[in-house]
C-alpha positions, 0 to 999 in steps of 0.5 A: 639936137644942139652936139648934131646940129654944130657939126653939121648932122641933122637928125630926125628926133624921134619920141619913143625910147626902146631898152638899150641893144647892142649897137646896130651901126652908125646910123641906128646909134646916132638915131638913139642918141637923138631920141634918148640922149639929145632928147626924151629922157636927156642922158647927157652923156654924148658931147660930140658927134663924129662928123667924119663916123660915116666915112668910116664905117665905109673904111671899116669894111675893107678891115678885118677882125672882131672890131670892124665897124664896131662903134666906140665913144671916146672920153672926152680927155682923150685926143683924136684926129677927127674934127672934134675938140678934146675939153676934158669938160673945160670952156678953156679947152671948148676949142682944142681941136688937135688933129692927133691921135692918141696913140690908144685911138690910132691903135682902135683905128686901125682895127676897124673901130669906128669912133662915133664921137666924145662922152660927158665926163666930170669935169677935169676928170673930177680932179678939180674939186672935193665937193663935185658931182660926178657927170658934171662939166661946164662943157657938157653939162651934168650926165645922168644914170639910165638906170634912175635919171635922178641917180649919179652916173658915177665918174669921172668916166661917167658919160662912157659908162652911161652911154654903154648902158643906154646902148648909145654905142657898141662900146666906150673908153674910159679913163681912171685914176682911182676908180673912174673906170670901175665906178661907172661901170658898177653903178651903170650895170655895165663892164669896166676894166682898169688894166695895169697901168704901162698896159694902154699909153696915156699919150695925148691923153689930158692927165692927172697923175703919170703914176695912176692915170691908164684908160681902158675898156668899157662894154656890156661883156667881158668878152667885149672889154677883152677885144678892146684890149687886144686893140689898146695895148701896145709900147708906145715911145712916148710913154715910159710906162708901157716900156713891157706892154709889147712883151706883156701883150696876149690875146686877151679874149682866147680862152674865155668861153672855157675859163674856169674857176674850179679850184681857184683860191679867191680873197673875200675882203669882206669888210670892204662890203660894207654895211648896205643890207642890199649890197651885202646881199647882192655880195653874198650871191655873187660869192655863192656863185663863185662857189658853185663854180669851183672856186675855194673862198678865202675870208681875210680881214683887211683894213687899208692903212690910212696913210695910204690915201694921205699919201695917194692926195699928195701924188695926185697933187704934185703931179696934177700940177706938172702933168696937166702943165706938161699937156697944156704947153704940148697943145698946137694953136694957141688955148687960153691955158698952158699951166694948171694956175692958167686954168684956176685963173680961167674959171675964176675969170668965168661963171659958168666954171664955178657956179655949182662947186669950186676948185679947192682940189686945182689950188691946194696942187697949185700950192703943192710943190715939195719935190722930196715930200712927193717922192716919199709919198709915192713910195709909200702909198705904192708899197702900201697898196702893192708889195705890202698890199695886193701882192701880199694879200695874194701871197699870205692868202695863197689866192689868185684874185681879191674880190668885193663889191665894187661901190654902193648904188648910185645916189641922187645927184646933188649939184649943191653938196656933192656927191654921197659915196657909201664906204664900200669897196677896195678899188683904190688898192688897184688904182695906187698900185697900178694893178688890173681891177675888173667890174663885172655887174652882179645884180641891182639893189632896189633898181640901181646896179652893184658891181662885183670887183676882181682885183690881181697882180700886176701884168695880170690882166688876162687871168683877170678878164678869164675870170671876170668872164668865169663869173659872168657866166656863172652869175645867178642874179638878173642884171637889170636893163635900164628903164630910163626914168627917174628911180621910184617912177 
């Protein structure tokens, strides 16, 4: 009860917990929230309750569309105008309360969303250090799995993901950098789409990398995720990269029902599957489906160069370093930090910050400052993962998409070492190239959900939800509901 009771909701706490629904409005998602999230099984994954959500779902009845009045929950490194602080899962950041829109928000606004209140995340969008485990912030504490209470929610978007899945909310925007959309999204047996980075502006959104960083929709179905494209998209002045959004700009969701895969060439990177008996199998069926749904399969054999992920580092270093200092100065009022060494100070200077892992990850950026170094990573980890990655996987192949599973199941969580990734998936030829990368659930192992990812070109967003949906439909494995309690029990 602690997020409702600081800002002024008092809500009566229910015992029992029913599977997750698709949200029924304000008032019924804000009762689930109470009972599954504040209390019972505790998911953690709502920070903040809108104090102002009531007043509009009131508004929301004057607008029209497919997102009046829908629920969103909003990652909490992503600014609104409404009463509540924007922390990235910082104490430094506890109390920014800005009272802008990220132009993402205004745009979901004036649809007709309603924006129900911030998610968990990892902290710092899990930038902060390489020993982390995904779902923790000091703000927010650590959000778990609804499908294993004792399993990660993946991150960092990992309180959107579980929220989704737990039926929190209607939907949820999340942010990635390299896989925090996509990630949770598989392991919480939900949606996630990362769309072209220069589709969704990343204005008063707390950054990483200007190269990489994009939000996107998180939902129960491909349909969904389309309609929140149709809101996200757009140009936007302040930030350079979405120059083409406008021109880029479709309906998203037209054609869905009818998307086919028949006769459309798909790359099978089978060795990003990776060794997991379960996820192999799970892997098998979903291309089987594919098949039996028209599509012609084409296996290749691909091995990421390892000076791609040298290089990303790099990127992701130096420009961790100017951007979140660029966002911090930016900030009205007067926060504690304005530069990401005031933030190293920060934590060192406060227990809390630093009492399960570190921030090696923040000082080794602090210290990477070699302007030429940087630009000659960029180049390289882009044409890697794009001219001479997914275009030309596309190109040599003949095919429309590149398709593998999108991570292994969720792990346990483990605040003393960190988190325990199985080598599987291809997620990060998409992050670095900034092109489009679908997560659609394609079964569980042993309980724990596993996605299907679909990766295209650049810009290629919309043939990506069309086939995201084709498959979704075509899918012959159960996808499981989540039991909220702990896995085994």
């Amino acid at each position: 009860m602690r997020r409702l009771v600081r800002l002024g909701w008092v809500i009566p706490v229910l015992v029992a917990a029913s599977p997750a629904t698709a949200s029924q409005g304000v008032s019924a998602d804000l009762d689930r929230i109470a009972r599954i999230d504040d209390s019972g099984p505790r998911l953690n994954a709502v920070v903040t309750i809108n104090p102002d959500a009531r007043k509009m779902e009131e508004a929301a009845r004057k607008v029209r569309g497919p997102l009046a009045g829908r629920t969103l929950l909003i990652k909490d490194n992503i600014e609104t105008a409404d009463p509540m602080a924007t922390t990235a899962g910082s104490l430094a950041l506890k109390d920014n309360v800005t009272g802008r829109d990220a132009p993402l928000v205004a745009r979901l606004r004036s649809a007709g969303v309603v924006i129900l209140g911030k998610t968990n995340l990892s902290e710092w969008a899990n930038i902060r250090s390489s020993a982390s485990s995904s779902g923790w912030s000091a703000v927010g504490g650590q959000t778990k799995n609804p499908h294993a209470l004792d399993r990660s929610p993946c991150g960092s978007s990992s309180g959107s993901g579980a929220a989704v899945a737990a039926g929190l909310a209607w939907g949820a925007i999340g942010t990635e950098t390299d896989g925090s959309i996509t990630c949770p999204a598989s392991v919480n047996g939900i949606v996630g789409f990362k769309p072209t980075v220069g589709m969704v502006s990343r204005t008063h959104v707390v950054p990483i990398s200007h190269s990489q960083d994009t939000a996107g929709p998180m939902t129960r179905s491909v349909r969904d995720a389309a309609l929140l494209m149709n809101a996200l998209v757009g140009s936007d002045p302040q930030d350079a990269a979405t120059a083409e959004a406008d021109r880029r700009k479709v309906d998203f969701s037209a054609g869905l029902e009818t998307a086919s895969l028949n006769g459309v060439r798909i790359a099978v990177l089978r060795k990003q599957a990776g060794a997991h008996p379960g996820v192999v199998t799970l892997f098998d069926n979903a291309l089987a489906d594919l098949a039996r749904a028209g599509a012609r399969l084409v296996e290749i054999d691909y091995s990421p160069p390892p000076e791609m992920g040298r290089d990303e580092l790099t990127v992701l270093l130096f420009e961790l370093r100017e951007d979140l200092g660029a966002y911090l100065r930016s900030l009205p009022g007067e926060p504690p930090v304005r530069s990401l060494a005031d933030v190293i100070a920060f934590n060192k200077a406060n227990g809390a910050e630093l009492r399960w892992f570190g921030q090696d990850t923040f000082e080794q950026a602090e210290a990477t400052t070699d302007r030429a170094a940087y630009e000659t990573a960029r180049a390289n980890s882009l044409r890697l993962a794009g001219a001479e990655g997914i275009d030309r996987l596309l190109k040599e192949n003949d095919v429309a998409f590149l398709v593998a599973p999108t991570a292994g199941p969720a792990w346990p969580i483990d605040l003393v070492t960190g988190d325990h990734f199985l080598d599987v998936g291809a997620g990060s030829l998409a992050a670095i190239a900034g092109y489009p990368h679908l997560s659609v659930p394609m079964g569980a192992v042993e309980g724990l959900p596993v996605g299907l990812s679909i990766m295209g070109a650049k810009w290629d967003d919309a043939r990506v939800l069309k086939a995201g949906a084709a498959y979704e439909r075509a899918r012959s494995v159960a996808v499981p509901t989540p039991r909220l309690k702990r896995w085994g029990e």
